[in-house]
N, C-alpha and C positions, 0 to 999 in steps of 0.2 A: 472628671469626664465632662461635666456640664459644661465647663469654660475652654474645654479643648473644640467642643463643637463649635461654643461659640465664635473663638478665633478662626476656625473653620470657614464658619459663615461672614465673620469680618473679610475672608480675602473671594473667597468662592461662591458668598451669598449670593442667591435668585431673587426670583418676584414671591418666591415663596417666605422672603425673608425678611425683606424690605416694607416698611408701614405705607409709603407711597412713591410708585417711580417718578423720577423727578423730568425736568423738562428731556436733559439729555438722553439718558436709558430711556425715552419715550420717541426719541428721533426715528423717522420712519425708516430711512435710510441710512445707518449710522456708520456704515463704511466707506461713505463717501468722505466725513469728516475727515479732516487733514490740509496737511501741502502737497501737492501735487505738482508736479516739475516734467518737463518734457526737454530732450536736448538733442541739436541736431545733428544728426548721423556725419555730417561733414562741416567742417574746418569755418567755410563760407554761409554754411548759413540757409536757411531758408527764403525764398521772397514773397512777401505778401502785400498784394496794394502797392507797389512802390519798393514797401519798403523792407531789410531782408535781418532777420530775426535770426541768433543763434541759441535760445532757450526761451521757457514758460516757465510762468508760476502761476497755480491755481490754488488757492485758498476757500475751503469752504466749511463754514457754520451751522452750527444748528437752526440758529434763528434764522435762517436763508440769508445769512448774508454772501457777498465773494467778494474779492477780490483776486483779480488778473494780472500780474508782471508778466511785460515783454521786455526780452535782452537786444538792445539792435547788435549791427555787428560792430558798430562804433561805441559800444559802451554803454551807450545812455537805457535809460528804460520808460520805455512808457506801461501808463497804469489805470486802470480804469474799475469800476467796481459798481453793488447795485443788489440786487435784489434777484434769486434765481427760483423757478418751478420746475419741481422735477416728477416724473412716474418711473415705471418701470422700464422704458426705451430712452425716451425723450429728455433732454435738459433744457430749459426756458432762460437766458439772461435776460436782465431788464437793467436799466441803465440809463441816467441821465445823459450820459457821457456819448455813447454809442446807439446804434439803432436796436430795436429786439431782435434777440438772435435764436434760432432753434436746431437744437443740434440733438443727433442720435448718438447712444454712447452704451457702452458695458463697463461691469464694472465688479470686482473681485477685492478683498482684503488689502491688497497691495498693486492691484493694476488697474486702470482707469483708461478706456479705449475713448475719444472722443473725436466722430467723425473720422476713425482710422489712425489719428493719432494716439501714440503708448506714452499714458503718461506712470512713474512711478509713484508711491508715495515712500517721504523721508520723516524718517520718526527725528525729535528734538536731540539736539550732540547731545551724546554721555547718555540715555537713558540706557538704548541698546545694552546687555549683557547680562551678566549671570550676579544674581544680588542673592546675598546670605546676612538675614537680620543678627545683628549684633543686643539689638534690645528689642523687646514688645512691651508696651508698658500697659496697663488695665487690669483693671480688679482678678488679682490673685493670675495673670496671667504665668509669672515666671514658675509658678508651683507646679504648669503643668504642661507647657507648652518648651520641648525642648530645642525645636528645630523649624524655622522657614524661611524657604528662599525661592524665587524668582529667578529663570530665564525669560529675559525679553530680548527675541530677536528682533533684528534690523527690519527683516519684512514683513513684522508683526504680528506674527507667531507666537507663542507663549507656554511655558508650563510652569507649574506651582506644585511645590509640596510642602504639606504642614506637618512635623512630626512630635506626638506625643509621648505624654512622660510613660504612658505603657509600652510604647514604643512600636504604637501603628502610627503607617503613614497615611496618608492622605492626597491622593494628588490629581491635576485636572490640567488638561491640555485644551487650550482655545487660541482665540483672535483676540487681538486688545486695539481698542482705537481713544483715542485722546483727543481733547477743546480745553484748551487754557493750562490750569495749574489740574484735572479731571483725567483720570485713567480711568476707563471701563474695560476690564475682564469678559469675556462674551465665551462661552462653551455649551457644552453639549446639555447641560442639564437649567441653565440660568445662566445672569449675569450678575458682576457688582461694581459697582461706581465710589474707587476712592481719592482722595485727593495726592496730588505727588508734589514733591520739591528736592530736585538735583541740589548736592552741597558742593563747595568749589574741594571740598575735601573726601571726594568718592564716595559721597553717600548719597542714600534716595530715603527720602521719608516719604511712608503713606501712613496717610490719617483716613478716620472712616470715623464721620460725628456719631452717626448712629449707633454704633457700638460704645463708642468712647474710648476707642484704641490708636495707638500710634505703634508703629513699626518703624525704628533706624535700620535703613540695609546699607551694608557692607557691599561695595563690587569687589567679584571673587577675581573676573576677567570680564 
């Protein structure tokens, strides 16, 4: 029973669980992390300045960093990037490249309003779907841990169940947001921060040092 908790808390752990949050589980804003893409409604494009734009890309970091892709309608893209401040309305760019810019915006799990424009966010190819661990490895886990898998939807939704060798489940419904090779789990009770790697061969590993565990998932669909 002890190590079925603990696998437990290896996918579902909180602050309750964790010895110290790390920089990311500490980001104030952590829904903003991501890509962010905007596209426009017609064929021709948008014009701005000049010049006339058929998509966006918004990149943004924990560390405040961004980066900005522009699509023209000719192809090319320009780019520019920098340093941003953000509160609860407001976003700040700062930027060698461009003047400071201050924009008002909302902002949701999955939608990102900036100055009126809808931007989405797009999670990395292949993570999206329904993952069923094939192995968990860690101290005496296979003795008791019979069953866990992962749905991760496209707009970043989430549910997890952990099923033990008594044959209770266990299960938690949240938002997950990602930075690098970093998955954070975010739900109702906590969060947990473990690391991921897509294989060219349909698998997801997540690892979680703190425990000392790895999880190979299987995608179901």
């Amino acid at each position: 029973m002890k190590v079925f908790l603990i696998v437990i808390a290896f996918v579902f752990g909180g602050w309750s669980v964790q010895a110290s949050a790390d920089k990311l589980t500490e980001f104030d804003y952590p829904l903003l992390l991501g890509d962010w893409y905007w596209f426009s409604a017609n064929d021709e494009g948008i014009e701005s300045e000049g010049e006339t734009y058929t998509a966006m890309n918004i990149k943004f970091k924990s560390n405040y960093d961004f980066v900005v892709r522009l699509l023209r309608a000719d192809g090319s893209v320009d780019q520019w990037k920098g340093k941003y401040d953000i509160d609860e309305t407001n976003i700040t760019f700062h930027s060698s490249d461009q003047p400071e810019q201050l924009h008002t915006y909302m902002l949701s799990y999955n939608q990102f309003i900036l100055d009126g424009a809808r931007f989405t966010k797009l999670a990395p190819e292949n993570l999206p779907g329904q993952w069923h661990a094939s192995r968990i490895s860690g101290t005496d886990v296979d003795d008791h841990i019979t069953g866990l898998s992962i749905l991760l939807r496209p707009d970043f939704l989430f549910s997890a169940q952990v099923k033990g060798s008594n044959g209770k489940m266990k299960e938690h419904r949240g938002i997950y947001y990602i930075e690098d090779d970093s998955i954070v789990l975010l739900y109702e009770d906590g969060l947990q921060e473990n690391q991921f790697k897509l294989g060219s061969d349909n698998t997801l590993t997540l690892t979680n040092q703190q425990f000392g565990m790895e999880a190979i998932m299987q995608r179901e669909y």
